[in-house]
C-alpha positions in Angstrom: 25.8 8.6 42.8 26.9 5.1 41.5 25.3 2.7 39.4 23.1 0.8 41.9 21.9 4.2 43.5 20.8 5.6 40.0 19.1 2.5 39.7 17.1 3.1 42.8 16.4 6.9 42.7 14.8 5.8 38.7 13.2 3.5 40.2 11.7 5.6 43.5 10.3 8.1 40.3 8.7 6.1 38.8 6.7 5.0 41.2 5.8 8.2 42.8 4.8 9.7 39.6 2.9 6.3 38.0 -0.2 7.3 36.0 -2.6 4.0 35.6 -4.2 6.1 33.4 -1.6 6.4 31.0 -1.1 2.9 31.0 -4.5 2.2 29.5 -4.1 4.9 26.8 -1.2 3.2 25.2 -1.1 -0.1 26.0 -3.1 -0.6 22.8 -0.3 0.8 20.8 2.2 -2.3 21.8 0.8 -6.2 20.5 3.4 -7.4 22.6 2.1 -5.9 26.2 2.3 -3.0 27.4 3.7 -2.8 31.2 4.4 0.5 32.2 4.3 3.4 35.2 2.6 5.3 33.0 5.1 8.5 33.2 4.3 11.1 31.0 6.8 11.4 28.8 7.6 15.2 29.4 8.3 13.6 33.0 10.5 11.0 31.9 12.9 13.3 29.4 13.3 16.2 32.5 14.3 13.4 35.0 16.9 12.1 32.7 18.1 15.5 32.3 18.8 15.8 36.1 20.2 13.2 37.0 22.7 13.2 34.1 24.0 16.2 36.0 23.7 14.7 39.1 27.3 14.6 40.9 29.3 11.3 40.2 26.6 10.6 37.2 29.3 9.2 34.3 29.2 7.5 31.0 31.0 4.5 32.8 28.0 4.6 35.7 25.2 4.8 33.1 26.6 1.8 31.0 27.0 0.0 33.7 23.7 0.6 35.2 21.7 0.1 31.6 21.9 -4.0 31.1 19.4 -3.6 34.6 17.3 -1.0 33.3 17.0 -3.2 30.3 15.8 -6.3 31.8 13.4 -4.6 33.5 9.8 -5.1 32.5 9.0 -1.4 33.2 8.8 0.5 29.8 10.0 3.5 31.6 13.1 1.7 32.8 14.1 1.6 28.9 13.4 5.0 28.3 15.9 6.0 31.3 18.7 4.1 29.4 18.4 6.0 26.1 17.7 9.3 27.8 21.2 8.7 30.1 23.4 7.7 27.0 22.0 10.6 24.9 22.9 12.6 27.4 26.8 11.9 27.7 26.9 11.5 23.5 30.1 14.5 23.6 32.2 11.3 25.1 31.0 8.1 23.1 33.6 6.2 21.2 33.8 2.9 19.2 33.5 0.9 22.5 30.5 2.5 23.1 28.9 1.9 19.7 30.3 -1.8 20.8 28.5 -1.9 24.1 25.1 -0.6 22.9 24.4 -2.7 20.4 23.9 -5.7 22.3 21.2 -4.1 24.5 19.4 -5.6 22.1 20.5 -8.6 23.4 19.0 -7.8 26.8 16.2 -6.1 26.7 14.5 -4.2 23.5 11.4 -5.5 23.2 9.2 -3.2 21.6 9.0 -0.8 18.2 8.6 2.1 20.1 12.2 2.0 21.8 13.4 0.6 18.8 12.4 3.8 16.8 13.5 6.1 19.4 16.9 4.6 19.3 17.1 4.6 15.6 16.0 8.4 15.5 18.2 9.1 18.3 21.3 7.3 19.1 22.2 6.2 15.8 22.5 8.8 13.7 25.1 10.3 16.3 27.4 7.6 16.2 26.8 9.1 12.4 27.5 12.1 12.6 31.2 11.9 14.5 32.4 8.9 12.4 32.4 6.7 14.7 30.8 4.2 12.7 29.2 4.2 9.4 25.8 2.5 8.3 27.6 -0.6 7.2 28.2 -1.2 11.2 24.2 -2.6 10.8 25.0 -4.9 8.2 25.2 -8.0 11.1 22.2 -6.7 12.8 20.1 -7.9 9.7 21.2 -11.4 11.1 20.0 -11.2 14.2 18.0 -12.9 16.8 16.2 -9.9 17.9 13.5 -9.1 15.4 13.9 -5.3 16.7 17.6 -5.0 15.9 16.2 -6.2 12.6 13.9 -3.4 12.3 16.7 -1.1 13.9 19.1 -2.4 10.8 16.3 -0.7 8.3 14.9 2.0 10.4 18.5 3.5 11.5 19.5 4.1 7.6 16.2 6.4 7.0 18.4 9.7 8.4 21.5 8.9 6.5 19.8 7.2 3.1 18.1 11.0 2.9 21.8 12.8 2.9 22.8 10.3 0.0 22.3 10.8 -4.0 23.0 7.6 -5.2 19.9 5.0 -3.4 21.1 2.0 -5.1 23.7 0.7 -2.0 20.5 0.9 0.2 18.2 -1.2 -1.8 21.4 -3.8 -1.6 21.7 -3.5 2.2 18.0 -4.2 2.9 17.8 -7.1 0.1 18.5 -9.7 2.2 15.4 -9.0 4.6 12.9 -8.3 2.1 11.6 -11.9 2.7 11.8 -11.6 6.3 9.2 -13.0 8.6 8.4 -10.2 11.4 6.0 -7.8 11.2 7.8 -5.5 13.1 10.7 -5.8 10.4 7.9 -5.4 7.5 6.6 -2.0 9.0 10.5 -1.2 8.9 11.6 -1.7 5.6 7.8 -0.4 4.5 8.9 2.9 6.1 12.5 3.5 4.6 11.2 2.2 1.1 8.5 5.5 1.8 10.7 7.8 2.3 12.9 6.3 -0.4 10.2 6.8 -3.1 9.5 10.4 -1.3 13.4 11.6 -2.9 13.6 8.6 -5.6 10.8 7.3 -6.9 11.8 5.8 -10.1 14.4 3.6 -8.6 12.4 2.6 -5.3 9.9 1.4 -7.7 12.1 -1.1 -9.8 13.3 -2.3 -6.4 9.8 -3.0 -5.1 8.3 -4.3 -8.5 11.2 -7.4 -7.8 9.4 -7.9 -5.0 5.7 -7.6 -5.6 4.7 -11.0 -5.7 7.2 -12.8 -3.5 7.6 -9.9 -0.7 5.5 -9.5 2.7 2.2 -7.0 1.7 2.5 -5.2 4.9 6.0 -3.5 3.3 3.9 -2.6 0.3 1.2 -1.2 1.9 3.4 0.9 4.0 5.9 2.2 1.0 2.9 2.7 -1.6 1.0 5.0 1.2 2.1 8.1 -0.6 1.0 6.8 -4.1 -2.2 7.7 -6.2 -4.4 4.9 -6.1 -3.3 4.4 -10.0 0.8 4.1 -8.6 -0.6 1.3 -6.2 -2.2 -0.6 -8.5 1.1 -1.6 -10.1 2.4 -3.5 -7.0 -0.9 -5.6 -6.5 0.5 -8.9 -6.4 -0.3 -11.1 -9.6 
């Protein structure tokens, strides 16, 4: 099977399996739209499965098939990307790393992928040291408000493997005055989990911010706190 065929067999699922239904549970999960099949996601992960053992299925054939799957409006289509190049993760290298990171470029347009990649995908390239977290520094930077998020969101696994929190709170400085919400919820979450194993620091870092940062990152990093913690990061 080459590239265009795994394009058509994904797409030949999906539409045999589509669940309207499904579509109308989560759509209001997504502000930006919502247009899906409407696969369950059980569905979606044992597809992927198969046809990553599918004969002539490759690492080459599924990077070369993903930039399609991406511009695709189908949220499914996405999904099917991931789920491929998770799949072949025993052969990724650096130009792998170099490839998927401007699929952000084509086609992310939504947290949920975003996450899923973060939770995913990232914290392989990790793991076999092919990159380290530093690699996200550019993707701060960026265009894509989702890569943004990614940049914050893809340090939560390896920030809770580290002792010393203070080269995080200098990595995500320079987005604390972002202006996505998307990016907000983001740092909101990895400055919760920060004060989960570090309180005492993660608070000095926010109080710099109380009155000048976003309130949607305080109300997402303060969710943990007593009503009495919260109070110190009203803004003034």
């Amino acid at each position: 099977m080459d590239a265009p065929q795994l394009l058509t067999e994904i797409t030949r699922y999906c539409k045999e399996n589509a669940n309207p239904a499904n579509v109308v549970k989560y759509q209001r999960y997504f502000k930006e739209g919502y247009d899906a099949w409407g696969l369950d996601s059980g569905l979606t992960t044992s597809k992927a499965k198969a046809l990553a053992t599918t004969p002539g299925i490759t690492l080459e054939v599924v990077l070369t098939a993903a930039p399609e799957l991406l511009k695709s409006p189908k949220y499914e289509s996405t999904s099917f990307a991931i789920l491929l190049l998770l799949a072949f993760q025993k052969e990724w290298t650096l130009s792998t790393f170099v490839t998927v990171e401007h699929w952000f470029e084509i086609g992310f347009t939504n947290w949920a992928h975003t996450d899923f990649f973060c939770s995913e995908i990232l914290p392989v390239f990790f793991k076999k040291k092919i990159v380290t977290p530093e690699a996200l520094e550019p993707w701060r930077f960026s265009d894509n408000k989702f890569q943004r998020r990614a940049a914050v969101v893809g340090l939560i696994k390896p920030m809770k493997l580290s002792t010393d929190f203070r080269p995080w709170f200098d990595f995500i400085h320079p987005i604390m005055h972002d202006k996505a919400r998307e990016v907000h919820q983001g740092l909101g979450w990895f400055l919760r989990e920060t004060w989960k194993k570090q309180p005492l620091p993660t608070e000095e870092f926010l109080l710099r911010y109380k009155d000048t940062a976003p309130r949607l990152i305080f109300r997402y990093a303060c969710e943990k706190m007593t009503p009495e913690q919260k109070q110190r990061f009203k803004k003034t």
